[in-house]
C-alpha positions as CSV (number, residue, x, y, z in Angstrom):
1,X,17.5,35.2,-21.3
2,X,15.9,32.3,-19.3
3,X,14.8,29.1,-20.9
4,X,11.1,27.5,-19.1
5,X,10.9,24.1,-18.4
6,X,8.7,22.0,-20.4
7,X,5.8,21.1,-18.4
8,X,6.0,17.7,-17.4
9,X,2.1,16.2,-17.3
10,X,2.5,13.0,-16.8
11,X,4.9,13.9,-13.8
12,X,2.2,16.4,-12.4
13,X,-0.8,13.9,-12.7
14,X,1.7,10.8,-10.7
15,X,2.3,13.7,-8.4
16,X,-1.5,14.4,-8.5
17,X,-2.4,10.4,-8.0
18,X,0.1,10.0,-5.1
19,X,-1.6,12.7,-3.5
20,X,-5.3,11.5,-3.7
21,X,-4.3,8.3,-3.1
22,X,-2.6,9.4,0.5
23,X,-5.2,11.6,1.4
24,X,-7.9,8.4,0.5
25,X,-6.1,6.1,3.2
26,X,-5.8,8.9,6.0
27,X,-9.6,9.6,5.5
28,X,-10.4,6.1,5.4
29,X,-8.0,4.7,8.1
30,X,-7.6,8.4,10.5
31,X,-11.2,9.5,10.3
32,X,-12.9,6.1,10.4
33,X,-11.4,4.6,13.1
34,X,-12.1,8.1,14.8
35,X,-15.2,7.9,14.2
36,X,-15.5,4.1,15.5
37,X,-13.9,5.2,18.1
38,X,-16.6,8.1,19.4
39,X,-19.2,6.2,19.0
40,X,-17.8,2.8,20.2
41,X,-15.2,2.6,22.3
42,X,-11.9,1.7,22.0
43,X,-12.2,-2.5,21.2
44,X,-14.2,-1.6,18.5
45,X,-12.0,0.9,17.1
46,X,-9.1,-1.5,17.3
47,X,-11.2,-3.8,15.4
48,X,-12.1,-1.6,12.9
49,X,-8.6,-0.5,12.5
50,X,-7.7,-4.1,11.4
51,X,-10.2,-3.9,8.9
52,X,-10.1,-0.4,7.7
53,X,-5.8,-0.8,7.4
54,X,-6.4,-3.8,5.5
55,X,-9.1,-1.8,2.9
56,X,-6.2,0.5,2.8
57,X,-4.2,-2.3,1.7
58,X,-6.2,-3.4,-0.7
59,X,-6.5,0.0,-2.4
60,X,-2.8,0.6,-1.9
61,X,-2.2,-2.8,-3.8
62,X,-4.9,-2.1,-6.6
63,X,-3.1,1.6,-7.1
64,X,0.2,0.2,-7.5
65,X,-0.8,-2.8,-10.0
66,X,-2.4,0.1,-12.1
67,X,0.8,2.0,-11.9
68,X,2.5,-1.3,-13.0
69,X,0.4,-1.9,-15.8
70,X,0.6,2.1,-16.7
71,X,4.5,2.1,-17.1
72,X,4.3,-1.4,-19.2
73,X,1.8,0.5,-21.4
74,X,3.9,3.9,-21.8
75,X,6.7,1.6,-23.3
């Protein structure tokens, strides 16, 4: 007889999170310089590339401090 695994939420929503948060920063960074790029050129899409990896950045940094502050609270 086989034994299931309990189902792990919390895993499954950081798996869930990580996910989002990925697809967030190649739809920001991947599809908006793109799109700078089309309708610009190519100096404006290096410029915007400066400013849309360091959005990224900022989100990036704001997802982990929640993280941080979510494992303190789980203690």
């Amino acid at each position: 007889m086989t034994q299931n695994k309990p189902t792990n939420t919390r895993e499954t929503r950081r798996k869930n999170e990580r996910s989002q948060l990925y697809l967030v920063l190649l739809v920001l960074v991947g599809v908006g310089v793109g799109l700078i790029w089309f309708i610009w050129g190519g100096n404006a899409a290096f410029l915007g590339a400066i400013c849309l990896v360091s959005g990224g950045l900022l989100i990036t940094g704001l997802w982990l401090l929640l993280n941080l502050l979510q494992k303190f609270v789980d203690d």
